[in-house]
ZALUMVEX-685422 format. One record per residue: residue in one letter; x, y, z of N, C-alpha, C in turn. Coordinates in steps of 0.05 Angstrom, whole numbers, plus 5000, padded with zeros to 4 digits. Layout:
 resn   nu   nv   nw  cau  cav  caw   cu   cv   cw
    a    X    Y    Z    X    Y    Z    X    Y    Z
...
This chain:
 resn   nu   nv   nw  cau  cav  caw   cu   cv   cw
    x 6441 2111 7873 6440 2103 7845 6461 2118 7829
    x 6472 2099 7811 6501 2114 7801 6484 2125 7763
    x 6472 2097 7754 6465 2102 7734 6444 2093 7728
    x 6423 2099 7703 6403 2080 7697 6398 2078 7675
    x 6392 2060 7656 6375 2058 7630 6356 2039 7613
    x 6346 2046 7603 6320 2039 7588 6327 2007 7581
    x 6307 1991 7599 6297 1965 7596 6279 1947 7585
    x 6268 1941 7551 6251 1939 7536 6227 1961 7542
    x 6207 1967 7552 6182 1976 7541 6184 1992 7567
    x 6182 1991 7595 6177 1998 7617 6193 2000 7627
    x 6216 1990 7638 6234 1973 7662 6255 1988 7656
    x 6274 1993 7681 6301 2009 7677 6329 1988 7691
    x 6339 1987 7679 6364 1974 7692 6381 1995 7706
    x 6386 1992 7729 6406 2019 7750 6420 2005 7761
    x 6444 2016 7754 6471 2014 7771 6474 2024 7801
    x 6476 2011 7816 6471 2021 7847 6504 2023 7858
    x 6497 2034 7876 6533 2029 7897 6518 2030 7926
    x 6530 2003 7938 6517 1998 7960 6530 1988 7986
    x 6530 1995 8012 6543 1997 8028 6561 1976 8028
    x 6544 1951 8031 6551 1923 8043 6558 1906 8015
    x 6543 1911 7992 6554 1882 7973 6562 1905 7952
    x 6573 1938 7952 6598 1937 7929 6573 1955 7913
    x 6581 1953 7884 6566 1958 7857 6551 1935 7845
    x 6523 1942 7844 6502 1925 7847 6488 1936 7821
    x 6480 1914 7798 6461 1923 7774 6433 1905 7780
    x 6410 1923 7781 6383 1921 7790 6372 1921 7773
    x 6346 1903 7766 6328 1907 7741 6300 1926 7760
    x 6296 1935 7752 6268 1958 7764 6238 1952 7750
    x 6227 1939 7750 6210 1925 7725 6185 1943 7733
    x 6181 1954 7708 6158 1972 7709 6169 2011 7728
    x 6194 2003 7720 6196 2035 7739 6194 2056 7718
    x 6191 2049 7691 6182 2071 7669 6148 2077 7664
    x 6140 2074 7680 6114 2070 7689 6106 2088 7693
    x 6087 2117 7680 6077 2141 7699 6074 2134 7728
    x 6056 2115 7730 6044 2105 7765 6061 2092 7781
    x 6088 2091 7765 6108 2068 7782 6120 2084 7813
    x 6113 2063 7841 6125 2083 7858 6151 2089 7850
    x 6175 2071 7840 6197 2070 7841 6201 2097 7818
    x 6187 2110 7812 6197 2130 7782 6206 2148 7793
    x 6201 2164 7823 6209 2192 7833 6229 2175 7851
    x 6237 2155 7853 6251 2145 7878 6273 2134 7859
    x 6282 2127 7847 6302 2128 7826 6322 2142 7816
    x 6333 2158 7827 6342 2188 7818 6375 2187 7832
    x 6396 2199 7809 6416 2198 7818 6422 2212 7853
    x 6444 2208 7864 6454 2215 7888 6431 2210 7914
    x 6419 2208 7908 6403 2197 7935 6402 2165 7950
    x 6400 2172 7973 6404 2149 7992 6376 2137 8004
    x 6375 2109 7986 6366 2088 7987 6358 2063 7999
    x 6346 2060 8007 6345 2031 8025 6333 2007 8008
    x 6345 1989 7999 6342 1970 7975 6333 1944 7977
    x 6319 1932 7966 6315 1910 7973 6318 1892 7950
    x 6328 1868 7947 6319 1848 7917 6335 1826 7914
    x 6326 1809 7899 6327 1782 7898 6332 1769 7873
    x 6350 1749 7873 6370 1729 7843 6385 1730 7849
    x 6398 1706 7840 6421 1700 7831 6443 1700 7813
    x 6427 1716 7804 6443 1725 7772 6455 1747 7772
    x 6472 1756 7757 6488 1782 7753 6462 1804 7752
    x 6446 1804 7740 6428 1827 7747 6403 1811 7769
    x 6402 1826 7791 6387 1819 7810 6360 1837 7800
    x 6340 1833 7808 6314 1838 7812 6300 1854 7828
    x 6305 1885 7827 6297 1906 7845 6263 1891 7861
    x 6260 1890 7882 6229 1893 7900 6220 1922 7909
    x 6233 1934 7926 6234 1958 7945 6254 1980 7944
    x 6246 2005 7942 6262 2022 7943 6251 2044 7965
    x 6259 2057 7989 6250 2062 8014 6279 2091 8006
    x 6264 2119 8014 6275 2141 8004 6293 2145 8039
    x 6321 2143 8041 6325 2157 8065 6334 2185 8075
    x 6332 2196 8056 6329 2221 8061 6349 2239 8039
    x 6348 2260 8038 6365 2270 8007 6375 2307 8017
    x 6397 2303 7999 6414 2329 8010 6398 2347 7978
    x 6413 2376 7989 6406 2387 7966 6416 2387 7945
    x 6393 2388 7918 6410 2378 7897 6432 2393 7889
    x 6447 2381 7865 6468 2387 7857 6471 2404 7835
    x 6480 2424 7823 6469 2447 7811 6493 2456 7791
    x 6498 2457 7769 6518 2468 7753 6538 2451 7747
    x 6567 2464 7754 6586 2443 7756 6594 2423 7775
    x 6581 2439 7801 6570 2414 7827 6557 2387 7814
    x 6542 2389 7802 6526 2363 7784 6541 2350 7765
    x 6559 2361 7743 6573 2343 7730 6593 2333 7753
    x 6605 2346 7768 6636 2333 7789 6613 2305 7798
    x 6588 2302 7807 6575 2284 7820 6577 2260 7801
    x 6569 2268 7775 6566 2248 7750 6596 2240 7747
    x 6619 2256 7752 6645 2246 7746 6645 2222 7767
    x 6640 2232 7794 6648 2220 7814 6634 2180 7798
    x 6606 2183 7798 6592 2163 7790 6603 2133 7762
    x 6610 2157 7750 6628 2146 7726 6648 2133 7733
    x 6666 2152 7757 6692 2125 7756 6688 2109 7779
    x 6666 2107 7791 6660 2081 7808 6646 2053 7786
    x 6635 2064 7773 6622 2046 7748 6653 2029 7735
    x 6666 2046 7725 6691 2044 7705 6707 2026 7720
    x 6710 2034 7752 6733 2026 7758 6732 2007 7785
    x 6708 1999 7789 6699 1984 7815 6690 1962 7798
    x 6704 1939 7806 6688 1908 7797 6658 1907 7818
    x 6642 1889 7803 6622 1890 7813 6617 1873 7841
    x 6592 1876 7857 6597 1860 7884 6615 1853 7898
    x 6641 1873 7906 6653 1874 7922 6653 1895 7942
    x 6648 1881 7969 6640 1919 7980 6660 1927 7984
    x 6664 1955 7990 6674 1984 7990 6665 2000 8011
    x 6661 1982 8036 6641 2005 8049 6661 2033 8058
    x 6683 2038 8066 6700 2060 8063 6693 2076 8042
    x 6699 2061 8021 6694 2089 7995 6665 2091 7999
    x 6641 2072 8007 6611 2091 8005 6615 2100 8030
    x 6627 2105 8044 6627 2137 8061 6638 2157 8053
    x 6660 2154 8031 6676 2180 8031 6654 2188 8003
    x 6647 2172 7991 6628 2178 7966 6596 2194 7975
    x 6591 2186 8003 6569 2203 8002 6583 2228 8017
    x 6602 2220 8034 6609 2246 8039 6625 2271 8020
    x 6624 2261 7998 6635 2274 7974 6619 2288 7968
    x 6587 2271 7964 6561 2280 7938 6553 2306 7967
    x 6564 2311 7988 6547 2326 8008 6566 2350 8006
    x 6587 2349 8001 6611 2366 7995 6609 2382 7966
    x 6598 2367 7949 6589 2377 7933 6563 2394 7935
    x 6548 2387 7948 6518 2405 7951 6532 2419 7963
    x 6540 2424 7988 6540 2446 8006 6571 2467 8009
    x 6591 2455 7989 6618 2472 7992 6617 2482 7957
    x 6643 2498 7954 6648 2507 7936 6681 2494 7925
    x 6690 2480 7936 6718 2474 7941 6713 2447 7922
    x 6701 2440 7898 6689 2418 7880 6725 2408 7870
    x 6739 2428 7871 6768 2406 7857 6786 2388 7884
    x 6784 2396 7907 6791 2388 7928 6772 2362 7930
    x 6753 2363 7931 6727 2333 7937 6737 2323 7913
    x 6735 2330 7896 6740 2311 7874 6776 2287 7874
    x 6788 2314 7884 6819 2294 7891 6822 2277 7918
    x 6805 2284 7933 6798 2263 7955 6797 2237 7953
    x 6765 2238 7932 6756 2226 7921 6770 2195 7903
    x 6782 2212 7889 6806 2195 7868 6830 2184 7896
    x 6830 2198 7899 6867 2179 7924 6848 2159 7935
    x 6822 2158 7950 6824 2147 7960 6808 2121 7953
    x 6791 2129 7919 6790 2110 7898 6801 2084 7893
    x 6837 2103 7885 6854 2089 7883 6864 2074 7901
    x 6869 2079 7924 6869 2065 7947 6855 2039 7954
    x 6827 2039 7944 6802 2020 7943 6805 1996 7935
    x 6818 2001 7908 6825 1986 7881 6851 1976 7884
    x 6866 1979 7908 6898 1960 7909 6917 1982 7892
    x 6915 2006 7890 6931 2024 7880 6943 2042 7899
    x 6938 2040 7920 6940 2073 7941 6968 2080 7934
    x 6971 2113 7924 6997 2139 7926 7014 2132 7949
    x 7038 2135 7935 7054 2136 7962 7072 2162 7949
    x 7069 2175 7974 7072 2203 7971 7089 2214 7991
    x 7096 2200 8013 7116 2208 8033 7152 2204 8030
    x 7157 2184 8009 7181 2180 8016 7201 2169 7986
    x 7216 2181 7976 7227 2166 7943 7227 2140 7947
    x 7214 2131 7929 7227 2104 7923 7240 2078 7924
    x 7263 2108 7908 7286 2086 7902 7308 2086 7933
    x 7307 2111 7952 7325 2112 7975 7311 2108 7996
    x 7281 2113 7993 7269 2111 8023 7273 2138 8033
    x 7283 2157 8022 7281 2193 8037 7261 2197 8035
    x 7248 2215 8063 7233 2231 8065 7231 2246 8036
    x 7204 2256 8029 7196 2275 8014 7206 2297 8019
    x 7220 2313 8007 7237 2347 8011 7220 2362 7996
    x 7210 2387 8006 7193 2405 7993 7199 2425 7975
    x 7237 2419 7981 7254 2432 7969 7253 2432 7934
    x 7243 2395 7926 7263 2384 7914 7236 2382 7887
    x 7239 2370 7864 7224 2372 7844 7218 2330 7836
    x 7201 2326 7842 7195 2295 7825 7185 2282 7808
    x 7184 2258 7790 7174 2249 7777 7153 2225 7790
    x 7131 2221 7777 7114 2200 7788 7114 2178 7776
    x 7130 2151 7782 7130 2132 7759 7106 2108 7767
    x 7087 2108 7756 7050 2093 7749 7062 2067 7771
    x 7045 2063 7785 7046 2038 7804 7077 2035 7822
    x 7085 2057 7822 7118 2055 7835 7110 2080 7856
    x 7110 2093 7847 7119 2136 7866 7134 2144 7851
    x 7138 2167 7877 7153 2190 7867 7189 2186 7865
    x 7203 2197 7847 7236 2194 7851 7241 2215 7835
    x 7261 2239 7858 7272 2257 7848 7285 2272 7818
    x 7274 2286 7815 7282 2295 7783 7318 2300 7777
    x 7331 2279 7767 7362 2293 7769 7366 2303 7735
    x 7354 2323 7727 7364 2328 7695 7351 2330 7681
    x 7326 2307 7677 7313 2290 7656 7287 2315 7657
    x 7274 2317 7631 7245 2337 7637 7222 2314 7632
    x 7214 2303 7652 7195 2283 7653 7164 2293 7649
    x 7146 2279 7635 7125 2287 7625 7109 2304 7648
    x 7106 2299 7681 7098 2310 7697 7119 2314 7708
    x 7121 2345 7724 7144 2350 7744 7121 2356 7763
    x 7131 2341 7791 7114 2347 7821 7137 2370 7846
    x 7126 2376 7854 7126 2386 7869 7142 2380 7897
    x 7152 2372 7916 7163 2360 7936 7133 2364 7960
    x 7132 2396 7962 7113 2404 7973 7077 2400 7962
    x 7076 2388 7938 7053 2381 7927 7050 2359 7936
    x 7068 2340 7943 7067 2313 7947 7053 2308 7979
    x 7073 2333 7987 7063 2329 8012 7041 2326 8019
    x 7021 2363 8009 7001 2374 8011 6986 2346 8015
    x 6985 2337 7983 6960 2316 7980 6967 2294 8001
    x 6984 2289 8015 6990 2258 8031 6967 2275 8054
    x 6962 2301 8060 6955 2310 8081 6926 2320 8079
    x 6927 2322 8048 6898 2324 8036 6892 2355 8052
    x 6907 2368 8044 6914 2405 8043 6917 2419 8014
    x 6893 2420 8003 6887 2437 7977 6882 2465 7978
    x 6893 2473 8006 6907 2506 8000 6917 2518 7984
    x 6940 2507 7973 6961 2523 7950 6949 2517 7919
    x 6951 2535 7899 6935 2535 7879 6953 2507 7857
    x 6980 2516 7868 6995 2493 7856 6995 2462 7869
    x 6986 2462 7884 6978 2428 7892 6957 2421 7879
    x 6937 2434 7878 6912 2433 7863 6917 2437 7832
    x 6926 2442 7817 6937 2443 7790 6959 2413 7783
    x 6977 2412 7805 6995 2386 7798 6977 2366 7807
    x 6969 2360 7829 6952 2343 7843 6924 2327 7818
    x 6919 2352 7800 6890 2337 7787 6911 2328 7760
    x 6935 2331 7755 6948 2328 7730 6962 2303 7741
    x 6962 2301 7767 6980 2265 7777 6951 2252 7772
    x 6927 2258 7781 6909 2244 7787 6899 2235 7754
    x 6902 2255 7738 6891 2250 7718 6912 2224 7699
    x 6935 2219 7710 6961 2205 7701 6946 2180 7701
    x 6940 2173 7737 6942 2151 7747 6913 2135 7740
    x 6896 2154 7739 6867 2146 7732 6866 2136 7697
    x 6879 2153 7679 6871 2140 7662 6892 2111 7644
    x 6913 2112 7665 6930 2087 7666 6914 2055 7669
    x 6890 2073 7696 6887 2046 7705 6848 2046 7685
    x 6849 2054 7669 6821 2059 7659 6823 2031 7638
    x 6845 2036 7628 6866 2017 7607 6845 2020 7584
    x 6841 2055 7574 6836 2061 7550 6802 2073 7548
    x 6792 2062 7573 6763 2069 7576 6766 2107 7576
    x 6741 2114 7558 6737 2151 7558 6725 2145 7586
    x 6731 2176 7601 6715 2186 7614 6697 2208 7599
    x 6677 2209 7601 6664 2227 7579 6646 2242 7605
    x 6644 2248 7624 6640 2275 7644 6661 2299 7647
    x 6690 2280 7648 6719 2293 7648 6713 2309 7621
    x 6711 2301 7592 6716 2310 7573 6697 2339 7575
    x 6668 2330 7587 6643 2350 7577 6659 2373 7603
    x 6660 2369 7622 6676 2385 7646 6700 2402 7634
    x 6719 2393 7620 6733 2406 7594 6722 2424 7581
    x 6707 2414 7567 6700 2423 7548 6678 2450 7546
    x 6668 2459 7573 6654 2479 7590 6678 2497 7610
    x 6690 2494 7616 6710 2509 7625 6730 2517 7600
    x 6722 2510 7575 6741 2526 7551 6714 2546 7542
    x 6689 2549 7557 6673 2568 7546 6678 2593 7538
């Protein structure tokens, strides 16, 4: 479950992400219910076994079957989860599957419980997002000549094109030659791949948002200026 909310008197509408048919909106009727089974079985990051029925853009929750749950998510581990959630909502059309990204997405929300490395999962996450969505980085080679990436060398990232060498110009982002690499290799060792890396990611993500807030990003901000 990515999201959920309040459906006249009882009932919750939840945003699902689901192996086989994509991002899926469920009506839950009666899951605001003290007695409702579905009220403890409802709950972000856990893995689900679903069942339900219509034809309509909101389908009609029946069954919800618990398959088992990692440990929860705790601090800033829990907002990165809610980020993660947010830009599958934002940026995934609905009922198309994804079953790639729901592997790397639960293998994210498990990376999150159990590592400490939350800005690395999180840039995973996004490349391979973008990848999902008909955007994938190209990060190995300029452009405009077709050279290899030089680790030597300093670049600019131009939105739906790549990378092409810096000759002069001070472009809003300067990359790295060796940053470029890192991430093609998805090696968040160096503190500076991880610093340029979430400032490309943050480029390309909110290019393709086309104006939509992220408001986990902002609250995530806005706690690290504590």
């Amino acid at each position: 479950m990515l999201h959920s909310y309040p459906y006249r008197e009882t009932s919750l509408i939840v945003e699902t992400f689901t192996r086989n048919h994509g991002r899926v909106p469920l009506l839950a009727r009666g899951a605001r219910r003290p007695r409702s089974i579905l009220r403890g079985l409802l709950l972000s990051f856990q893995s689900l076994l679903l069942t339900w029925s219509g034809k309509s853009e909101l389908r009609t929750l029946h069954k919800a079957e618990w398959q088992g749950g990692l440990s929860a998510l705790r601090g800033e581990s829990l907002l990165c989860g809610f980020y993660l959630n947010e830009l599958v909502i934002k940026l995934l059309p609905r009922e198309v599957p994804h079953e790639r990204l729901f592997e790397d997405y639960q293998q994210s929300i498990f990376d999150l419980a159990t590592h400490s490395q939350r800005a690395a999962t999180l840039r995973r996450f996004e490349k391979q997002l973008l990848k999902e969505i008909g955007y994938a980085l190209i990060l190995d080679h300029d452009i405009e000549t077709g050279d290899p990436i030089r680790p030597e060398l300093d670049y600019s990232y131009l939105i739906e094109r790549g990378p092409v060498p810096i000759n002069g110009d001070d472009p809003p982002l300067r990359l790295s030659g060796t940053t470029l690499i890192d991430l093609m290799q998805d090696d968040y060792s160096n503190p500076l791949t991880l610093q340029q890396g979430r400032a490309l990611m943050r480029l390309l993500i909110n290019h393709h948002l086309n104006g939509q807030t992220l408001h986990t990003r902002q609250l995530l901000s806005d706690l690290r200026q504590l």
